[in-house]
C-alpha positions, 0 to 999 in steps of 0.5 A: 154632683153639686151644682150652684148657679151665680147670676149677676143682677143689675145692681152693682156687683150683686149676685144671687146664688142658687141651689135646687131649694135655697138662694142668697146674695153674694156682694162685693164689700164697699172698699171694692165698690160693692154694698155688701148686701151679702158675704163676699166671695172669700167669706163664702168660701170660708164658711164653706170650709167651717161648715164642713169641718163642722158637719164632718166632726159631728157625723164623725163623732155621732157615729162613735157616741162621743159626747159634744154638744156644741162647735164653734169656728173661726176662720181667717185668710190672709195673704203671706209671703212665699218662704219659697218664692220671694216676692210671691204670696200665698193664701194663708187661711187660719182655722180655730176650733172650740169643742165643747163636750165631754171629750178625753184628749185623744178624742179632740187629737182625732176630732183635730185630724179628722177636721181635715178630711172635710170634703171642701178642705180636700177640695182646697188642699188636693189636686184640683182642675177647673174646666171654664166654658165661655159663651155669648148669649144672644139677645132674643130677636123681635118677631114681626107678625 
């Protein structure tokens, strides 16, 4: 189970993000009041994805002794309209992948299928539910001695 956890800090929208061994700084960009001291949200969430299709391409291909020597990724989101719902839009993220190896075509065609069994592409495509619990953290009392 992976766990992350976000603290606002006192400078705008700035957040430190926090695993078991690494933290970073998350921003809001200026247009939004932010400093981008950090990737915003959405940018995260991207890289997440081309990390993972990443990884996932080169387990998978390390497994067999395909030859590839390097991947590059690029991800874009936009927003589009809902061909099914006017009026309604949809997320719509691009993402191009350059191999470079010593591959046949129909390696790159199951490189190309396998980047969709990425874990977080999963996440994002399949059926998901997000449980949020609200509290109200108290402020520490003063003590009188």
């Amino acid at each position: 189970m992976s766990q992350v956890t976000v603290t606002s800090s006192r400078q705008g929208y700035q957040h430190k993000i926090s695993t078991g061994k690494h933290s970073w700084v998350s921003d809001a960009p200026k247009e939004a009041g932010g400093e981008e001291a950090g990737p915003d949200p959405h940018e995260l969430l991207l890289g997440a994805l081309g990390a993972c299709t990443s990884m996932t391409m080169q387990m998978f291909a390390a497994r067999r002794s395909w030859d590839i020597k390097h991947i590059d990724i690029k991800l874009t989101e936009e927003s589009v309209d809902d061909p099914v719902t006017p009026g309604k839009k949809l997320c719509f993220i691009n993402r191009e992948i350059k191999v470079e190896g010593n591959l046949t075509q129909d390696q790159l065609d199951t490189l190309k299928s396998i980047a969709d069994k990425c874990p977080v592409h999963k996440i994002l495509v399949g059926p998901k539910e997000i449980n949020t619990q609200l509290t109200v953290a108290q402020a520490p009392s003063a003590s009188h001695t």
